[in-house]
C-alpha positions as CSV (number, residue, x, y, z in Angstrom):
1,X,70.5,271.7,196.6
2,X,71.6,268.1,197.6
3,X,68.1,267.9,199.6
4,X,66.0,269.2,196.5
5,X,67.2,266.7,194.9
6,X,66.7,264.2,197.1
7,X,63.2,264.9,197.5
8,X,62.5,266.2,193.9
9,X,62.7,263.9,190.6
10,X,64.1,266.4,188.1
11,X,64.4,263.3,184.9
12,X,61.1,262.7,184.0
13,X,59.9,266.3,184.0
14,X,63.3,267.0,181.8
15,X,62.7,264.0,179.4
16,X,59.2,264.9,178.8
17,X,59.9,268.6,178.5
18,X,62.2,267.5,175.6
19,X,59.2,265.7,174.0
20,X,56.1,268.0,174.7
21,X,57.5,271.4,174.2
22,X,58.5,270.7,170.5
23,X,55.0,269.4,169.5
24,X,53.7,271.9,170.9
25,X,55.7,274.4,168.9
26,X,54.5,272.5,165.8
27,X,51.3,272.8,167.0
28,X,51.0,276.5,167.8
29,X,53.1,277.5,164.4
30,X,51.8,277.5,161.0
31,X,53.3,275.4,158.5
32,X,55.2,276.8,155.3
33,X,56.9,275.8,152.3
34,X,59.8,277.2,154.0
35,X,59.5,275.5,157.6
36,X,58.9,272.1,155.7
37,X,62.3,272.7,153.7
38,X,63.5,273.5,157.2
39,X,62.6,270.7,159.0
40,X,63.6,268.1,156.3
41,X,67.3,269.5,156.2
42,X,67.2,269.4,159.6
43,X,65.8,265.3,159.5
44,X,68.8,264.5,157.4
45,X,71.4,266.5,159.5
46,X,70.2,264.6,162.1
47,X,70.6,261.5,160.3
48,X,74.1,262.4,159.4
49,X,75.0,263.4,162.8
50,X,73.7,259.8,164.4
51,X,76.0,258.3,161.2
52,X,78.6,260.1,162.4
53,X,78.7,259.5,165.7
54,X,78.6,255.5,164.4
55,X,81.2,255.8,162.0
56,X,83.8,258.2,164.2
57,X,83.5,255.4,167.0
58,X,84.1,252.1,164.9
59,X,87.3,254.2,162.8
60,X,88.3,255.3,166.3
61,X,88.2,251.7,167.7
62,X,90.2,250.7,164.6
63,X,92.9,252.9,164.1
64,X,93.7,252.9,168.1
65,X,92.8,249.5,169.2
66,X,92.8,247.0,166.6
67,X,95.6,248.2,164.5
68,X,99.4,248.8,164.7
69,X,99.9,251.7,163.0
70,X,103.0,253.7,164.1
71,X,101.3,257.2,163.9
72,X,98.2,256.5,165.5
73,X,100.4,254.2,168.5
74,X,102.2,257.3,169.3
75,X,99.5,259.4,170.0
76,X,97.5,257.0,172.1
77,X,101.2,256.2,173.9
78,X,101.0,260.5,174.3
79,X,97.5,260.8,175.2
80,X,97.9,257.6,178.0
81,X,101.2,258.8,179.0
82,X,100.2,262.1,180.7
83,X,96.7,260.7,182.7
84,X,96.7,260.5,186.5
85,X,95.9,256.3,187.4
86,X,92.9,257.4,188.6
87,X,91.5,258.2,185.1
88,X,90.8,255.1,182.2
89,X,92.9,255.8,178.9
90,X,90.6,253.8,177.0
91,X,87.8,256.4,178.2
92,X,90.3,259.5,177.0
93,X,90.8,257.8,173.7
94,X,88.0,258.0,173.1
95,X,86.7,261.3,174.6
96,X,89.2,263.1,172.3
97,X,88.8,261.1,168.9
98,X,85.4,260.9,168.6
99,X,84.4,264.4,169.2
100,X,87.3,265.1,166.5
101,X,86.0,262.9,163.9
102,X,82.6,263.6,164.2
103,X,83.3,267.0,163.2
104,X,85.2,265.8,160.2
105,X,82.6,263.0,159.0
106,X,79.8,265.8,159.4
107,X,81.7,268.1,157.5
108,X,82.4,265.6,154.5
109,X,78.8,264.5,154.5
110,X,77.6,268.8,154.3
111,X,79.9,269.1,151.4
112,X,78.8,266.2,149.9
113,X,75.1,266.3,150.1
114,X,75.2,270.5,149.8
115,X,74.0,271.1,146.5
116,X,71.9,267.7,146.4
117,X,69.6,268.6,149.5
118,X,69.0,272.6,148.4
119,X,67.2,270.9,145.3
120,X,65.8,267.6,146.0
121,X,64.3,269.4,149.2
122,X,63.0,272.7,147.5
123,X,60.8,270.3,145.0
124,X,59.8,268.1,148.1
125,X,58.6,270.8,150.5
126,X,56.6,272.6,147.3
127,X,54.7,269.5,146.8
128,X,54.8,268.7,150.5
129,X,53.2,272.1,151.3
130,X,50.9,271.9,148.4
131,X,49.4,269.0,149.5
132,X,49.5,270.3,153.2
133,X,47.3,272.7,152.3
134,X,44.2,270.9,150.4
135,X,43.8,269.2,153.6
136,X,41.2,268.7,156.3
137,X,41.9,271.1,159.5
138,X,42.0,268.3,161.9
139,X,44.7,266.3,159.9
140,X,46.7,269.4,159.5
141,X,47.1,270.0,162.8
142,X,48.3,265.9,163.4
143,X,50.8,266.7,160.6
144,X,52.0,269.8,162.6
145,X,52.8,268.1,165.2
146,X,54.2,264.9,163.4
147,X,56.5,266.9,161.6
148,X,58.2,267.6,164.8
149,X,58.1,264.3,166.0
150,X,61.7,263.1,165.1
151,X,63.1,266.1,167.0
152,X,61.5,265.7,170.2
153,X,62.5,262.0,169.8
154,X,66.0,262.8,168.9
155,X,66.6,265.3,171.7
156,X,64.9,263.3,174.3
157,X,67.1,260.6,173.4
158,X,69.9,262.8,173.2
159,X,69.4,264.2,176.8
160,X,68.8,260.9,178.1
161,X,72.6,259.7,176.4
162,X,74.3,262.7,178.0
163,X,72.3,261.8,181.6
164,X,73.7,258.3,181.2
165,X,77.1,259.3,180.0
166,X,77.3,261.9,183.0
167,X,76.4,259.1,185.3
168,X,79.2,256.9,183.9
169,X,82.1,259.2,183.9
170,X,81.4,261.8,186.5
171,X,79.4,259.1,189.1
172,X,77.0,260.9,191.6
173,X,74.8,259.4,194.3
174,X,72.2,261.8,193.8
175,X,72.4,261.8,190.5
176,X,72.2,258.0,190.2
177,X,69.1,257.9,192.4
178,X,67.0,260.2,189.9
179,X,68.2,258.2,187.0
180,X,66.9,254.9,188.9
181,X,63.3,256.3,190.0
182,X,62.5,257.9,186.7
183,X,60.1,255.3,185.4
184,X,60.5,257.6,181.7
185,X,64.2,257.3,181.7
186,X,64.4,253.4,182.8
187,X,61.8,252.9,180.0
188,X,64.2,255.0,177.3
189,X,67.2,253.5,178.6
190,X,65.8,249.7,178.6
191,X,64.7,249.8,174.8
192,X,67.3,252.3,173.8
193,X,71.0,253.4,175.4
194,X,70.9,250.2,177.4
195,X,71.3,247.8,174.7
196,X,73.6,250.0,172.8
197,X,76.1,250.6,175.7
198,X,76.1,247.5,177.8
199,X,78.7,246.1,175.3
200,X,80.1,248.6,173.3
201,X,82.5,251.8,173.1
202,X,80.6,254.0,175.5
203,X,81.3,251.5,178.5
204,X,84.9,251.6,178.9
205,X,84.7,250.1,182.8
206,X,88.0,248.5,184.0
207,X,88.2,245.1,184.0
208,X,91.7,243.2,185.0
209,X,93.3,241.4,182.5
210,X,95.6,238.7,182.5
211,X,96.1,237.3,185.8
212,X,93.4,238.7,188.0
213,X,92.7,235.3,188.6
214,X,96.2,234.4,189.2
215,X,96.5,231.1,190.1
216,X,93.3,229.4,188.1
217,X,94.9,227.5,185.2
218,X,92.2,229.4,182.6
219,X,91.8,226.9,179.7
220,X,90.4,224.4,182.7
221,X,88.2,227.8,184.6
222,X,86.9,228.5,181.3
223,X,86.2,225.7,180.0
224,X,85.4,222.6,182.6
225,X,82.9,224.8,184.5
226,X,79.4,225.0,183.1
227,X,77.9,229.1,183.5
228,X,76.4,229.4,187.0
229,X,78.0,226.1,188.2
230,X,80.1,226.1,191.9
231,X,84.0,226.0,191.6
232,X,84.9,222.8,193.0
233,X,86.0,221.8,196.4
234,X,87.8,219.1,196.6
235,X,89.7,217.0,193.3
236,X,87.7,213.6,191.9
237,X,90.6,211.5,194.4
238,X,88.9,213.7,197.4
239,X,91.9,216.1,197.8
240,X,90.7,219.6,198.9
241,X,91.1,222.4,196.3
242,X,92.2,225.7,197.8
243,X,91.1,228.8,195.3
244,X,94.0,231.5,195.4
245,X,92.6,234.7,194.3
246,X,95.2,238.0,194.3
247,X,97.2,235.8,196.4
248,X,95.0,235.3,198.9
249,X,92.6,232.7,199.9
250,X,88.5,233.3,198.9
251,X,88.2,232.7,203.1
252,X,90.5,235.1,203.9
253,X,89.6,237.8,200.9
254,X,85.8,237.7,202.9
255,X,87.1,238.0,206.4
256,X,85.7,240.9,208.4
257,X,86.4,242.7,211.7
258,X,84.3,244.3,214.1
259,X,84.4,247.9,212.3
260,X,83.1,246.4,209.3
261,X,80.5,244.3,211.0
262,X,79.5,247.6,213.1
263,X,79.4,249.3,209.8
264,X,77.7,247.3,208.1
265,X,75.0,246.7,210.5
266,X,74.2,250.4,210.8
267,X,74.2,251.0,207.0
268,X,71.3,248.4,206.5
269,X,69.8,249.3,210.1
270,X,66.8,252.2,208.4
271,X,66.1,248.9,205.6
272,X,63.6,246.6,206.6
273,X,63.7,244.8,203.3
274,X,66.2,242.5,202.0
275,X,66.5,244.3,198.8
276,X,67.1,247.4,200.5
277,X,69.9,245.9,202.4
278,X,71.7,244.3,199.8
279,X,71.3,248.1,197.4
280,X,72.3,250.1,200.6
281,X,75.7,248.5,200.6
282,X,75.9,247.7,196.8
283,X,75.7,251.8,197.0
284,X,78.4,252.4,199.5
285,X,80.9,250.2,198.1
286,X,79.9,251.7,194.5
287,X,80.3,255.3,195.9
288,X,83.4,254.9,198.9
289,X,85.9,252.4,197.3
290,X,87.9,253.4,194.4
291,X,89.2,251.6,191.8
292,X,93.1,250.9,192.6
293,X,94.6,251.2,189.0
294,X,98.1,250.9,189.9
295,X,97.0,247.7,191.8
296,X,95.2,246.8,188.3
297,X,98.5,247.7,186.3
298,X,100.5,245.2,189.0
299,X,98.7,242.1,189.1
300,X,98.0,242.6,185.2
301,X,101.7,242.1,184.8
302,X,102.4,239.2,186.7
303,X,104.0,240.9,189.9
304,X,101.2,240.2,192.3
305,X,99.9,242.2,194.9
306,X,99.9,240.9,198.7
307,X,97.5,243.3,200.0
308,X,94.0,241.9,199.0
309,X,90.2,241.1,200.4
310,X,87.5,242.9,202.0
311,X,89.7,244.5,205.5
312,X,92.5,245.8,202.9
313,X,89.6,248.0,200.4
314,X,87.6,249.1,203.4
315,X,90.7,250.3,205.3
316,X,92.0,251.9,201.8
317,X,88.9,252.9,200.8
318,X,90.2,251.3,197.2
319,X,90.1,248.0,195.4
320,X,90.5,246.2,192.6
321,X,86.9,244.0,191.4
322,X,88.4,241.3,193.3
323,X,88.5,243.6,196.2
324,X,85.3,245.0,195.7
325,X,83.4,241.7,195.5
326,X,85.1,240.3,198.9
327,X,83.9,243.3,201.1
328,X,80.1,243.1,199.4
329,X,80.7,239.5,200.8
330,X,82.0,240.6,204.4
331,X,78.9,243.2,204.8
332,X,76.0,241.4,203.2
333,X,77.2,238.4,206.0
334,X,77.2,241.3,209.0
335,X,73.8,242.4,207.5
336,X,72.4,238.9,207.6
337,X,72.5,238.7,204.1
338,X,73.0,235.1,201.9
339,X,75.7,236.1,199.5
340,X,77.9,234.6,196.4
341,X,81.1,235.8,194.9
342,X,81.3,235.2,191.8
343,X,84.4,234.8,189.0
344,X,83.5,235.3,185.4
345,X,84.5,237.4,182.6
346,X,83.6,241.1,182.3
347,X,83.7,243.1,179.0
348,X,84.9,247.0,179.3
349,X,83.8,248.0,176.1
350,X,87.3,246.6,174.4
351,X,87.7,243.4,175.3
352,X,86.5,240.5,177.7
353,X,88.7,240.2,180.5
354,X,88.6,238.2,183.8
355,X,86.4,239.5,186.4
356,X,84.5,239.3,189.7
357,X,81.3,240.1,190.9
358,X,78.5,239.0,193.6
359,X,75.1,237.7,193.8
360,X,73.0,238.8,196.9
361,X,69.7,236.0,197.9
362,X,66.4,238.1,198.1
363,X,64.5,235.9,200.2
364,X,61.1,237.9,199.2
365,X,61.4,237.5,195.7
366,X,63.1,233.9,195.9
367,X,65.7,235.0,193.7
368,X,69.7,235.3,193.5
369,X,70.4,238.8,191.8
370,X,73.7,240.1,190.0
371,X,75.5,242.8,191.9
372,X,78.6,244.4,190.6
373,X,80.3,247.1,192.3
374,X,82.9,247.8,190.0
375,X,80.8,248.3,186.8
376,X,78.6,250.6,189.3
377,X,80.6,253.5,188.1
378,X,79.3,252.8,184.9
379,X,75.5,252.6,185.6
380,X,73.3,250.8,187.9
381,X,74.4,247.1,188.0
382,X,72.4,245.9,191.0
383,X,69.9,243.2,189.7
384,X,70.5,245.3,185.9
385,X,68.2,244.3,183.0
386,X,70.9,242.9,180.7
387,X,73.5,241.9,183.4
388,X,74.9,239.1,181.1
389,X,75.1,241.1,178.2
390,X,78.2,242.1,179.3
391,X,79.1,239.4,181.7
392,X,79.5,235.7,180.8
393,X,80.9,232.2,182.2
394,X,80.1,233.2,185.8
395,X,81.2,230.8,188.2
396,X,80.5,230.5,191.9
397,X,83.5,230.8,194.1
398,X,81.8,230.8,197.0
399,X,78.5,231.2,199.6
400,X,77.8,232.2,202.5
């Protein structure tokens, strides 16, 4: 199976079944006065459901996280309570209230509009039908299959959601790869789910809060720096600045041994291309190294965490984005690759919190590109359309 898929693109031919096989259905039926009345409850149910899904996410967002409320604090406090730290309890929040209210908002909205939509529709499709059939042949048959145009949309878009929420919550290698050659779905998800999720409810990605960053005085990171401008080195009197990240130095965070060199060198060794370097390990980071929540918890609370860099989260296989970003460092350098960490602010869907990530230098494009292997579970962030949607105020730490 893992092989089929590897060599078989199953998106595309998906996506497009969504959108061919219902205008062909509208092409091959015959249009009534009944299947118009059909089809136009079935454009505002449709209507209401995308309303719904709006609305049960913004109430959700504001009885749970913007609000104090004693009721609605103990069941988040229940729901949180009872996960394993490997799971995000913003993403459970979520997962359980918005399915619930959804229900309820569509079910107010069908009681509501009942007796309105029987009536207002029954008149509509007569006169719709009426006119239908006074027509040319040719035109009827591009109103057949216009009619089912908002459906195939709606589906395709639909499937294409669930693809991208799949991708985000239950990651998969193979599954990512399909997503990233299907020209159809990178096209839906560019003008579509992309803009929609990059900063909003569906992305909750962990970002550390607090003092990730732990000993940057923050009023003088964020606001001194100019976005995309090198941390500085030494103080305006010549005395050198040493950057304490986790604990840690940045020199010591990017340190590598010989396993990781070794490693590294043979993950790259089948790419030719710089690109394909720099994605190969983006990949195996993304896919090996798990985010270390308890880590997260730790260093969000001010008890610091000794244990940090690129040797610790390739031994441990986890990491926090701090982590993460120090062993793309270490293995770009073994691959020959010119590399940045960077330290920014990351949103996760809640909040903006402090952050790191990488640029990789693509010599055959000229070009430094955004690579974050934290948000990775949440999509593809190497060199993503939109990168600073969701990040902001990046500031180079270092180069190599």
């Amino acid at each position: 199976m893992e092989n089929l898929l590897n060599n078989y693109n199953f998106v595309t031919p998906l996506l497009l079944a969504f959108i061919i096989v219902p205008l062909l259905i509208g092409l091959i039926t015959g249009l009534t006065k009944t299947s118009i009345w059909i089809m136009l409850i079935s454009l505002l149910r449709t209507f209401v459901f995308i309303v719904s899904i709006v609305a049960s996410v913004y109430i959700s967002k504001l009885l749970f996280f913007d609000s104090d409320i004693p009721f609605f604090m103990q069941i988040k406090d229940t729901l949180t309570s009872s996960l394993p730290h490997t799971l995000n309890p913003d993403t459970l929040i979520y997962l359980v209230s918005v399915p619930i209210l959804i229900a309820l908002i569509t079910l107010i909205f069908r009681l509501l509009l009942s007796r309105v939509e029987y009536k207002l529709f029954d008149k509509l499709s007569t006169w719709l039908y009426q006119t239908y059939v006074s027509l040319w042949t040719p035109v009827k048959l591009i109103i057949k299959i216009l009619m089912h145009l908002p459906r195939a949309v709606f589906n395709t878009l639909l499937i294409a959601l669930l693809l991208t929420v799949y991708s985000m919550y239950l990651p998969s290698p193979n599954i990512s790869d399909q997503l990233d050659q299907s020209r159809l779905y990178k096209l839906i998800n560019r003008h579509t789910i992309e803009p929609l999720m990059s900063s909003s409810y569906v992305q909750k990605i962990p970002v550390l809060f607090n003092q990730s960053l732990s000993e940057i005085d923050e009023s003088k990171f964020l606001n001194e720096y100019s976005d995309g401008q090198q941390l500085p080195k030494k103080l305006p009197n010549g005395t050198k600045i040493v950057w304490y990240f986790n604990g840690v130095t940045l020199d010591d965070a990017v340190k590598s041994n010989p396993e990781i060199d070794s490693f590294a060198i043979n993950l790259v060794q089948p790419h030719s291309e710089d690109r394909k370097k720099a994605r190969a390990i983006y990949k195996w980071i993304s896919t090996n190294i798990k985010y270390d929540y308890n880590k997260a918890e730790k260093i969000s609370s001010g008890l610091g965490d000794a244990s940090s860099g690129a040797i610790m989260a390739f031994d441990t296989r986890k990491g926090i984005c701090f982590d993460t970003s120090a062993l793309y460092v270490a293995m770009c350098k073994a691959a020959g690759l010119k590399v940045r960490l960077i330290v920014g602010m990351g949103f996760n869907g809640i909040t903006w919190g402090e952050h790191s990530w990488n640029q990789v230098y693509i010599p055959e494009e000229d070009a430094w590109i955004n690579v974050d292997t934290t948000f990775a579970m949440g999509g593809n962030y190497f060199d993503r359309i939109n990168f600073d949607v969701d990040h902001r105020m990046a500031r180079i730490a270092g180069e190599w």
